[in-house]
C-alpha positions in Angstrom: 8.0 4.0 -2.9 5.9 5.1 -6.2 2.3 4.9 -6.0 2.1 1.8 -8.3 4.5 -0.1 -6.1 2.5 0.8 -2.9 -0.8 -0.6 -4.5 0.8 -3.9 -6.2 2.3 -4.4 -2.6 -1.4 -3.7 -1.1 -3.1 -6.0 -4.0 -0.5 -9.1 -3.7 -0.5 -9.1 0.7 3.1 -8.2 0.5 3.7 -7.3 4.2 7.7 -7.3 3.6 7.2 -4.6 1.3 5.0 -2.3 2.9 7.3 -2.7 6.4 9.9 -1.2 4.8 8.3 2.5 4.9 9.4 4.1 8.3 7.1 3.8 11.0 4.8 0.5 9.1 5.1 -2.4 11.4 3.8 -5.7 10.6 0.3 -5.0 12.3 0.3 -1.7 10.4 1.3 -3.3 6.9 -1.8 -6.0 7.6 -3.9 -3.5 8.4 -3.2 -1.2 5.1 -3.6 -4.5 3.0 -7.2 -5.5 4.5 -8.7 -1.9 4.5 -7.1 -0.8 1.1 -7.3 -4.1 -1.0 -10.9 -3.8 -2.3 -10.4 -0.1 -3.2 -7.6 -0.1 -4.7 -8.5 -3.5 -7.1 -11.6 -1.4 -7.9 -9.3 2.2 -9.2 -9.1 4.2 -6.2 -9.2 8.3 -7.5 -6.2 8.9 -5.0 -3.9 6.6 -7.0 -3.7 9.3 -9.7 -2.4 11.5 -7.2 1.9 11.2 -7.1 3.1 9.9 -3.6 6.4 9.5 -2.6 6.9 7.9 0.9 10.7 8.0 1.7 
């Protein structure tokens, strides 16, 4: 998952997506999406960073 997929997942509540990185449940997914959402609308720094999750 590319960095930019991982934030438009965060950004549009797409649990399905983010469930499909090993070890994200459901709770886990929600959880990403509520504490993530508001930074990462607002340009998170750590988004420039390249992160691969396989």
């Amino acid at each position: 998952m590319t960095p930019s997929s991982f934030a438009l997942a965060v950004i549009t509540d797409n649990v399905a997506t983010l469930t499909k990185i090993p070890g994200v449940g459901k709770k886990t997914a929600q959880r990403l999406i509520l504490e993530l959402k508001d930074k990462i609308k607002t340009g998170a720094p750590f988004l420039s960073a390249p992160v691969f999750i396989h």
